[in-house]
C-alpha positions in Angstrom: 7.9 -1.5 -7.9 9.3 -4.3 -5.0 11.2 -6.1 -8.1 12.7 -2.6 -9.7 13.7 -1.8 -5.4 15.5 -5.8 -5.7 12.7 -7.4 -3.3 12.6 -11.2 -4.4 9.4 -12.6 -3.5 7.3 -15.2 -4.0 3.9 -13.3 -3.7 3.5 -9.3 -3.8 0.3 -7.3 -3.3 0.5 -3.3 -3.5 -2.6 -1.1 -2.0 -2.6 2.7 -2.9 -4.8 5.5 -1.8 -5.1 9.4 -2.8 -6.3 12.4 -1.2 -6.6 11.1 2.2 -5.6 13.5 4.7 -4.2 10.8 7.6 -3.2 7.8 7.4 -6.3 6.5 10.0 -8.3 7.8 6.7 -6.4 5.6 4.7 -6.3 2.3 6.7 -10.4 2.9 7.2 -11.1 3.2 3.3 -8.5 0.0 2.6 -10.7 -1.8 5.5 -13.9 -1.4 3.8 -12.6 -2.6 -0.2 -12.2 -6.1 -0.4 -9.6 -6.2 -2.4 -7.3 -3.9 -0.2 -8.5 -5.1 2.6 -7.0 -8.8 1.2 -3.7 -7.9 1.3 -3.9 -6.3 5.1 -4.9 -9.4 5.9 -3.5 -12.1 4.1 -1.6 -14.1 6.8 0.7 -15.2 2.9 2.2 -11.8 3.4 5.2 -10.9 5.9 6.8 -8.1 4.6 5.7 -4.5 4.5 6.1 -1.5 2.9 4.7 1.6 3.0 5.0 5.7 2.4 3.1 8.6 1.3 4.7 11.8 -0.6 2.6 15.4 -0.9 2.5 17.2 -4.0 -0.1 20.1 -3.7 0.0 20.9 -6.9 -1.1 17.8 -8.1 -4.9 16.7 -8.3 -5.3 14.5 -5.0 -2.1 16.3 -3.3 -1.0 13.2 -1.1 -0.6 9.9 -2.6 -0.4 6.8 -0.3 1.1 3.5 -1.0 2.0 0.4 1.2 3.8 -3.1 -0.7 2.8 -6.2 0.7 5.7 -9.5 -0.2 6.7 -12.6 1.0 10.3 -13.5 0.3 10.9 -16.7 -1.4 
């Protein structure tokens, strides 16, 4: 995703959620995995991007996403 949006980095992580209803909820379930919880932390990574889109007819209905880089 960060290379097809042109982001040039040297190191990228991505974290993604589903069917959280805040983002709080989301943040709290990223804190607890290791792996996600990695890339919020990583002191490598100083760029950040993140969003969520709603589809209710979809099975989770809100999808959340948030790109970790560090430009080269």
């Amino acid at each position: 995703r960060a290379e097809l949006a042109g982001y040039v980095g040297q190191q990228i992580g991505e974290n993604i959620a589903a069917g959280q209803d805040t983002a709080r909820k989301v943040v709290d379930g990223w804190l607890v995995s290791p792996g996600h919880c990695a890339n919020l932390m990583s002191p490598g990574f100083r760029d950040l991007g993140a969003a969520y889109a709603m589809d209710p007819k979809s099975d989770a209905g809100i999808y959340w996403t948030a790109m970790f880089g560090a430009q080269q």
